[in-house]
BAFILUM-335663 format. One line per 8 residues: for each residue x, y negated, z negated of C-alpha. Coordinates in steps of 0.02 Angstrom, whole numbers, m for minus. Example, Ala and Ser with C-alpha at 12.3 -4.5 7.8 and 13.67 -1.06 7.14 Angstrom:
2
615,225,m390 ~ 684,53,m357
END
This chain:
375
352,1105,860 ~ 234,1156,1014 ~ 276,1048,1173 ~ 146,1120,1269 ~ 158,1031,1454 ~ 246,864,1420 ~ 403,820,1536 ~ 564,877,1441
670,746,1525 ~ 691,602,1402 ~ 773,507,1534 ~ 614,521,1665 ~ 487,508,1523 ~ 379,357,1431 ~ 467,290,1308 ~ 382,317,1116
375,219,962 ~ 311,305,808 ~ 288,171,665 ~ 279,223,481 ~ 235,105,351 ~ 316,135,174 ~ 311,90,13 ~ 391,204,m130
403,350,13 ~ 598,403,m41 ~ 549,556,m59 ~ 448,589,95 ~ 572,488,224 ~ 704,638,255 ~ 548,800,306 ~ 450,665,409
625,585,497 ~ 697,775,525 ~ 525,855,631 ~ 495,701,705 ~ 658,667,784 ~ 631,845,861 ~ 544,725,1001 ~ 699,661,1063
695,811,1174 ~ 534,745,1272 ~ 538,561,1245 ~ 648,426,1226 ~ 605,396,1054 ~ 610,259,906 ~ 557,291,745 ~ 514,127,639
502,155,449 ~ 400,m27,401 ~ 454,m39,228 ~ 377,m167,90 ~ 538,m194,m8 ~ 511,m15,m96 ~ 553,m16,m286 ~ 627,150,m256
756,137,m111 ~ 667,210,19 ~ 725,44,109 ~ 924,102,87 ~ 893,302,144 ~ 792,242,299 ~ 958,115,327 ~ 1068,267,300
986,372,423 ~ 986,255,551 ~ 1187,264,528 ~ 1186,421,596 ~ 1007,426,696 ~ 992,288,814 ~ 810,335,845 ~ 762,267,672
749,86,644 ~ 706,m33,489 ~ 596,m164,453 ~ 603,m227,288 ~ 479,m352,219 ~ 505,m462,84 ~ 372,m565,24 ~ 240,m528,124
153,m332,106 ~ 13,m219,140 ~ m28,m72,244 ~ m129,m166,388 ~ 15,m291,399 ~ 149,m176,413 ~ 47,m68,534 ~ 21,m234,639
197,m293,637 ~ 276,m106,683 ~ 161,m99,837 ~ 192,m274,895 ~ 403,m248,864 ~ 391,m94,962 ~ 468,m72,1123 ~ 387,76,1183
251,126,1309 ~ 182,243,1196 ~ 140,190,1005 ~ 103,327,875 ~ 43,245,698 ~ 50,407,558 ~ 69,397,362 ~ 242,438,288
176,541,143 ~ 180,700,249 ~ m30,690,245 ~ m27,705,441 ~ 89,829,501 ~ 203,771,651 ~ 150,916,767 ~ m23,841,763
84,698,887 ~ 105,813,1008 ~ m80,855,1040 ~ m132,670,1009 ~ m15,616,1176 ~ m50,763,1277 ~ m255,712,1249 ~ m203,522,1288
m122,585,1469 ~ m268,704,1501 ~ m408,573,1465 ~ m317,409,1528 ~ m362,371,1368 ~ m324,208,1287 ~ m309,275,1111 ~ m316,428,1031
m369,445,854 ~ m332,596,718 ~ m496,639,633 ~ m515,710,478 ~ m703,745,516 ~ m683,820,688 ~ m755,977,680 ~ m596,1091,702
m507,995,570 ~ m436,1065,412 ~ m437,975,267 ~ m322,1008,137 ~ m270,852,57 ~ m399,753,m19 ~ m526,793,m170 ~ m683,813,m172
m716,665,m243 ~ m598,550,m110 ~ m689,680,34 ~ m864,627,m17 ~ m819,433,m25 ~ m738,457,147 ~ m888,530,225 ~ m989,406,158
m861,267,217 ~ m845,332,395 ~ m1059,336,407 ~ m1068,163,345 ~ m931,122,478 ~ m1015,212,628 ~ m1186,78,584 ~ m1062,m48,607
m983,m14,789 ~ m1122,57,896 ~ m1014,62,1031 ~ m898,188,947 ~ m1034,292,874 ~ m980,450,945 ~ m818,448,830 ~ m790,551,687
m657,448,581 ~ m636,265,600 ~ m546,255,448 ~ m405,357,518 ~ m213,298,466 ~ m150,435,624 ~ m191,363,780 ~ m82,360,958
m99,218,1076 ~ m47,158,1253 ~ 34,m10,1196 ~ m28,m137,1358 ~ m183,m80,1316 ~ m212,m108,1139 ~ m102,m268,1138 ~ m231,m407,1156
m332,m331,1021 ~ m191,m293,898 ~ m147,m493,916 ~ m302,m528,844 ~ m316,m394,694 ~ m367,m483,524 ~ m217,m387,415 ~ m323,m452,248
m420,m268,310 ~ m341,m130,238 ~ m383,m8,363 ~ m312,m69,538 ~ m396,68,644 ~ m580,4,592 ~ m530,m179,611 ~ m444,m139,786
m607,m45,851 ~ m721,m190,786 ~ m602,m308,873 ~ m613,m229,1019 ~ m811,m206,1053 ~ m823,m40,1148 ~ m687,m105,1269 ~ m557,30,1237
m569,206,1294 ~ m537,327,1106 ~ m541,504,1115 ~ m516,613,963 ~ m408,772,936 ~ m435,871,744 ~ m303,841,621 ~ m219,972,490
m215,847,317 ~ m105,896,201 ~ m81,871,20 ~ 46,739,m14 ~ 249,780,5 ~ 278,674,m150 ~ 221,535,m229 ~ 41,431,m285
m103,378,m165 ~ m123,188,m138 ~ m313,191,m138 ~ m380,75,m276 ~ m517,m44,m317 ~ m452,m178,m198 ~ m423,m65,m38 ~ m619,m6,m59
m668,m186,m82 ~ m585,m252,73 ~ m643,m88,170 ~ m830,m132,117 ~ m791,m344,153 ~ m722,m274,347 ~ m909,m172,364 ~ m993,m344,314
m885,m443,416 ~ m930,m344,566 ~ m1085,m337,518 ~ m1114,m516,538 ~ m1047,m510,711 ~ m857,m598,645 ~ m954,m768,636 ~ m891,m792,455
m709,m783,384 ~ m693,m599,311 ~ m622,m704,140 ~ m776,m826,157 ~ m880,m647,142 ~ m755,m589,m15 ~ m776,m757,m117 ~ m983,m752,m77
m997,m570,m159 ~ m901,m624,m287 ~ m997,m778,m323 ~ m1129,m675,m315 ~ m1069,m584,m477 ~ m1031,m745,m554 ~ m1242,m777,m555 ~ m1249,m607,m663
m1132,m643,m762 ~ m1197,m824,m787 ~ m1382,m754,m834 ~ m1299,m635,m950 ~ m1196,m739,m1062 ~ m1356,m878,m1043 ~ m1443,m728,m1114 ~ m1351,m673,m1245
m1318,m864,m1309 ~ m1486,m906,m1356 ~ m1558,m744,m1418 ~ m1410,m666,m1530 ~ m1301,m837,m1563 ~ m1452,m954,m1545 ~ m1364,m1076,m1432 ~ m1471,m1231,m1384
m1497,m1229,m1187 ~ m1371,m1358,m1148 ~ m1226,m1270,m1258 ~ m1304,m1097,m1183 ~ m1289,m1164,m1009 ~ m1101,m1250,m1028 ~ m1053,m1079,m1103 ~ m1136,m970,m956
m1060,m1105,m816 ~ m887,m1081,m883 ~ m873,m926,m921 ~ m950,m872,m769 ~ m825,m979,m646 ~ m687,m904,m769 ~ m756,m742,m703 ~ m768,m784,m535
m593,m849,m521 ~ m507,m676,m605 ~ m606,m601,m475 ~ m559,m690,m347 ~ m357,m698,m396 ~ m353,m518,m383 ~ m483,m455,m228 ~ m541,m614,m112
m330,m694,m137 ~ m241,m555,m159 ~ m104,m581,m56 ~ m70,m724,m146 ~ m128,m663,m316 ~ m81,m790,m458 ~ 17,m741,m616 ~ 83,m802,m779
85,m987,m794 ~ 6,m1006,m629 ~ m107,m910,m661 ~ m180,m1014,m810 ~ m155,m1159,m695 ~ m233,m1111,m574 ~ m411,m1064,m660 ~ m389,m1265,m727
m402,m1316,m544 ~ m538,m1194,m522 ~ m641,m1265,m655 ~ m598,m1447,m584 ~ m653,m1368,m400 ~ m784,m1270,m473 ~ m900,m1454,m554 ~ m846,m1556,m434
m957,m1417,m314 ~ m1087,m1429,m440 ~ m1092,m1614,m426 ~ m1083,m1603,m234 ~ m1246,m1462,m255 ~ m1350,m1577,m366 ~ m1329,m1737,m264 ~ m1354,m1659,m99
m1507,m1555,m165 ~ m1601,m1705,m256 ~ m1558,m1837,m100 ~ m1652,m1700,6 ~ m1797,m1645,m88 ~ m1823,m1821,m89 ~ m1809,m1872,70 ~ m1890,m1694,146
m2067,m1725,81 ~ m2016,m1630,m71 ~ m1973,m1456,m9 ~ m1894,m1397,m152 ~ m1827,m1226,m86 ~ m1767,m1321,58 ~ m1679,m1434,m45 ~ m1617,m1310,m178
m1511,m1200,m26 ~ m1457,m1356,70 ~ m1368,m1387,m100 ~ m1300,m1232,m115 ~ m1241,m1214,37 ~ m1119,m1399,19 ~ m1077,m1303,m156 ~ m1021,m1132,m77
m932,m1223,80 ~ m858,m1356,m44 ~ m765,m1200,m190 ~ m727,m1097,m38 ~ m656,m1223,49 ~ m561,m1321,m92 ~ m511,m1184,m184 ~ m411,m1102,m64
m321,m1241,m22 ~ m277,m1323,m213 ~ m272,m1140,m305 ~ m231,m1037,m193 ~ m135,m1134,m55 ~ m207,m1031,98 ~ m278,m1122,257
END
């Protein structure tokens, strides 16, 4: 592992905290724990494996290690998971100056940390991210397919924070930071984002100095990406959030688009009522309403609520309470909507979005607090 011109005296040197969230990563823990404790000789180091009560005791091999390693810590969560959360709470336990954040599925290769804190001391830098995109780098571990969408990700992404246009990858999971500086802003990180880098930059509006150095990504030691349907949705909900300047809780955005859907699906099934099962209006309209919120609420369980995603017996319960949520909203739009247009020298479009507005504020509002039970 190059050291290039770092001090060799751990005792005279920052001290560095590498955190590695994990979840099924048994495989990976013992390559990624061996070359990085080959920093010991420069820093005084801590590795901390941030573990979401793995399924396949990566949990008890990072605990054995640390028997015989005290450089290597353990967090294990129970009950609460995901990757922005365990990068968040890693950073904030961590009890060095320096803070490197890196995957544990051997995807970024620990000599990359090397050239990441040598560009942090030559820049003063405040944070120093591994790009994928940087010219020099070599990419070997994603298809062509996940390349594309990551392009297209990272573009969308640069629209979104002007002040960090001159990046290459803001959707980085490799990223070395000087802790004091990135503190304040890591406080504040919404960990409902999946990916923590784009949140912190948005968070921090231009105010921290990020420099880039080219990473080597490699194929995967062992194991199955996490990427799914969920992870893209909240990645295109953080874009949106920023977007709108913050001004609008990033689930408030999630449980709009998803009502948004729900109008679709409503025209749809109105559609398909009255011309193939020749449903009278009102039975068409019943039919669309319900099935529609049904819709909406699935939706919702498993993107906007995920973290507290409903199943089984709650599950049914909880789309009952939706429904109950869902027309007393409907009750709240008509009244509000019909007091208006009469009272507002019958501006109907006026009228018509007050309503919907009480109706969105009223479901949002109600039904994460009686279905979901979140603030």
């Amino acid at each position: 592992m190059p050291t290039n011109s770092l001090p060799s005296d751990p005792v005279s040197s920052p001290k560095l905290s590498i955190v590695l969230p994990t979840y099924n990563e048994r495989d990976n823990v013992v390559p990624i724990a061996t070359e990085l404790l080959e920093l010991g000789d420069n820093f005084d180091l801590e590795i901390i494996f941030v573990d979401d009560d793995s399924r396949d005791g990566t949990a008890d091999l990072v605990r054995q290690l640390a028997h015989t390693h005290p450089q290597i810590r353990l967090i294990r969560r129970v009950g609460r998971s995901g990757l922005s959360s365990a990068i968040k709470e890693g950073i904030l336990d961590a009890t060095g100056d320096l803070v490197v954040v890196m995957d544990c599925d051997g995807q970024h290769q620990p000599s990359t940390v090397m050239r990441a804190l040598n560009r942090l001391r030559e820049t003063g830098a405040d944070l120093v991210i591994g790009s994928r995109f940087h010219p020099e780098a070599k990419i070997n571990g994603l298809s062509a397919k996940r390349e594309r969408n990551s392009i297209w990700a990272n573009s969308v992404a640069r629209f979104s924070l002007p002040r960090y246009r001159s990046l290459s990858d803001y959707m980085s999971g490799f990223f070395v930071c000087q802790l004091q500086s990135v503190l304040p802003y890591v406080r504040q990180v919404d960990v409902n984002g999946f990916k923590f880098l784009y949140e912190l930059l948005a968070i921090s509006r231009g105010r921290l100095n990020v420099k880039e150095v080219p990473l080597e990504f490699q194929p995967r030691i062992s194991g199955e990406s996490k990427l799914n349907l969920p992870i893209v949705w909240d990645l295109g909900i953080s874009i949106i959030h920023t977007l709108l300047l913050r001004s609008v809780p990033r689930r408030a955005v999630s449980f709009a688009l998803v009502g948004a859907t729900g109008v679709a699906t409503h025209l749809l099934v109105y559609s398909l009522t009255t011309h193939f099962l020749a449903f009278s209006f009102e039975m068409a309209q019943v039919s669309a309403v319900v099935i529609a919120a049904s819709t909406n609420f699935l939706i919702n369980n498993v993107l906007t609520f995920r973290s507290q995603q409903l199943q089984g017996m709650s599950l049914l319960l909880g789309l009952v309470r939706f429904l109950l949520v869902t027309s007393m909203g409907m009750v709240a739009n008509v009244g509000v909507s019909s007091a208006l247009y009469h009272q507002a020298a019958q501006r109907p479009l006026f009228a018509m979005f007050a309503g919907i507005a009480v109706d969105f504020v009223w479901k949002y509002a109600a039904s994460s607090k009686f279905v979901w039970n979140t603030p």
